[in-house]
N, C-alpha and C positions, 0 to 999 in steps of 0.2 A: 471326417464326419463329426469327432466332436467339436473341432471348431463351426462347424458350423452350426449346430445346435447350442454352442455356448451364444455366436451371435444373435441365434433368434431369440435367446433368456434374454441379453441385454437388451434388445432391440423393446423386446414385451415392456419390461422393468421400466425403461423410460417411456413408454406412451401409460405407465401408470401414474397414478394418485399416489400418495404416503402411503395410503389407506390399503390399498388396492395391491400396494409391492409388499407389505407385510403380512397382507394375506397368503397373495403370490408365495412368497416365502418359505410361510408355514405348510404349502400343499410340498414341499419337497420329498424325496424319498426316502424311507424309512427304515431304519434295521430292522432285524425280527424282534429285537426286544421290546424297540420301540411302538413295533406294529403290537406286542400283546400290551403294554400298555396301552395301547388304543381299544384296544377290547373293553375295557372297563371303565371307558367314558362315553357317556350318550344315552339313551334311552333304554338301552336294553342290558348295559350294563347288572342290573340285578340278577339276569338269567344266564349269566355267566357266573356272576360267583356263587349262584344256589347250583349249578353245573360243577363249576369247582369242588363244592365241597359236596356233593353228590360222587365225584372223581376221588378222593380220597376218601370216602368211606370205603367205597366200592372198592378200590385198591388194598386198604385194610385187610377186607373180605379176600382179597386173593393172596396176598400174605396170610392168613389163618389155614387157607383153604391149601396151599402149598405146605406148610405145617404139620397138617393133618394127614395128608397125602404121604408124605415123608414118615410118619408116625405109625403108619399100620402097614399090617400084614394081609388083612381079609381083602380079597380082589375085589368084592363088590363095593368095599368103602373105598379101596383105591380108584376106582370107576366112579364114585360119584364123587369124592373130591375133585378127581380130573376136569368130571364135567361141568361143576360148579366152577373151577378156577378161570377155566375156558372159557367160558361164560362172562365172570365177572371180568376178564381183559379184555373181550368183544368189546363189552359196556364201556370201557377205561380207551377204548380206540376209537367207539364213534363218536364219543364227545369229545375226545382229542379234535377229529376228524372235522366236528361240527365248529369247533372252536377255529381252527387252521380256514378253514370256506368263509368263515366271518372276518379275519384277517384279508382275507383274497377279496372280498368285499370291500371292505375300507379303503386298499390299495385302487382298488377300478374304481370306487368314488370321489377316492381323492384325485386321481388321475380325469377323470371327467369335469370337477371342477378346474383344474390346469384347461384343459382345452376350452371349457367356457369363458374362461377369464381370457385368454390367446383370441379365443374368435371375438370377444364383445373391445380388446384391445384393438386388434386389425381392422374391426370394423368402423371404430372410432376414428381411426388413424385414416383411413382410405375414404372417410365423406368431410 
């Protein structure tokens, strides 16, 4: 199977332009490192790193909050640091969460332009 799939990259690559294979190229597949640096370019880029650093305060917050938990004796202060800690890694998980879905994003668009470029290759190729 990977031979086969390596022949239809090749086959793409030559019914391309210069242009067109260094696009090709750059749609290739990506680590997870790569994929978070992807996050922080394009458009929405700003709303990930006001997220970011929304993510480490809020982590701060549960560092303190763990702190304080650890530091007393009164059940009712231990009850509510729990619940505030609790709380602030919910918050520290869905933006994790929201960050990971927008990587999962990137992947299915980059992968949709792959097959755009395959079908507009094929089709060039076949009239």
């Amino acid at each position: 199977m990977k031979t086969n799939m390596e022949d239809i990259d090749q086959l793409i690559k030559d019914t391309l332009t210069q242009e067109e294979a260094k696009f090709y190229n750059e749609l290739d597949e990506q680590n997870v490192f790569q994929m978070m640096e992807g996050l922080f370019k394009g458009k929405n880029s700003w709303i990930l790193i006001l997220m970011n650093i929304v993510m480490i305060i809020v982590f701060g917050l549960f560092i303190y909050c763990a702190i304080q938990f650890f530091n007393t004796d009164v059940t009712n202060e231990l009850i509510k640091w729990a619940v505030l800690g609790t709380f602030c890694m919910m918050i520290v998980g869905m933006l994790k969460l929201f960050a990971w879905m927008q990587m999962d994003k990137n992947a299915l668009l980059r992968e949709m332009k792959r097959l755009e470029l395959q079908v507009s290759s094929l089709a060039s190729k076949m009239s």
